[in-house]
C-alpha atoms as one frame of an Amber mdcrd trajectory, in Angstrom:
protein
  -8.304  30.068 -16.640  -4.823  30.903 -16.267  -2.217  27.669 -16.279  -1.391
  27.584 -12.821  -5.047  26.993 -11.706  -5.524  24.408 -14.094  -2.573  22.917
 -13.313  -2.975  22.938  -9.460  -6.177  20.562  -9.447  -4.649  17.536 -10.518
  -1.352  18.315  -8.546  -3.800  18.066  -5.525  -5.532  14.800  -6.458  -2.275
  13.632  -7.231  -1.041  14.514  -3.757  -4.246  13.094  -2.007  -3.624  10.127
  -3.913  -0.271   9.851  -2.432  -1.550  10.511   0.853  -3.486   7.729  -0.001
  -1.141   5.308  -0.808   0.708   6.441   2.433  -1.723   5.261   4.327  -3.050
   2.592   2.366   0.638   0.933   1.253   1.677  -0.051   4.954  -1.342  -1.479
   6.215  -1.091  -3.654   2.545   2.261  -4.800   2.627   1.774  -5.787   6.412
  -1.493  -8.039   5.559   1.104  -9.372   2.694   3.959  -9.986   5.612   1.420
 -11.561   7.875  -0.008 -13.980   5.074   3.798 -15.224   4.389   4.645 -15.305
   7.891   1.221 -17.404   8.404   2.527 -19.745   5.068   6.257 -19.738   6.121
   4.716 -21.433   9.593   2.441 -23.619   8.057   4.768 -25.267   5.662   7.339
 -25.253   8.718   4.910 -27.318  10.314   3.850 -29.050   7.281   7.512 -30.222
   7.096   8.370 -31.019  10.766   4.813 -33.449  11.063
């Protein structure tokens, strides 16, 4: 096994775990924006009643 083909698997589970985390990352810091935008309106609420 030369080098290069030893090192080339885990450079391409490392860049399908990016693509991953691409995908994954936005979709998980919008849930995270929602929740606080659903808190930030609940404890506006919370405040005004």
């Amino acid at each position: 096994m030369s080098p290069l083909a030893k090192g080339s698997v885990p450079y391409r589970q490392n860049a399908c775990a990016r693509a991953g985390l691409k995908i994954i990352l936005p979709f998980f810091l919008g849930m995270i924006v929602n929740m606080q935008n659903d808190f930030h309106e609940a404890s506006l609420r919370a405040i005004e009643s």
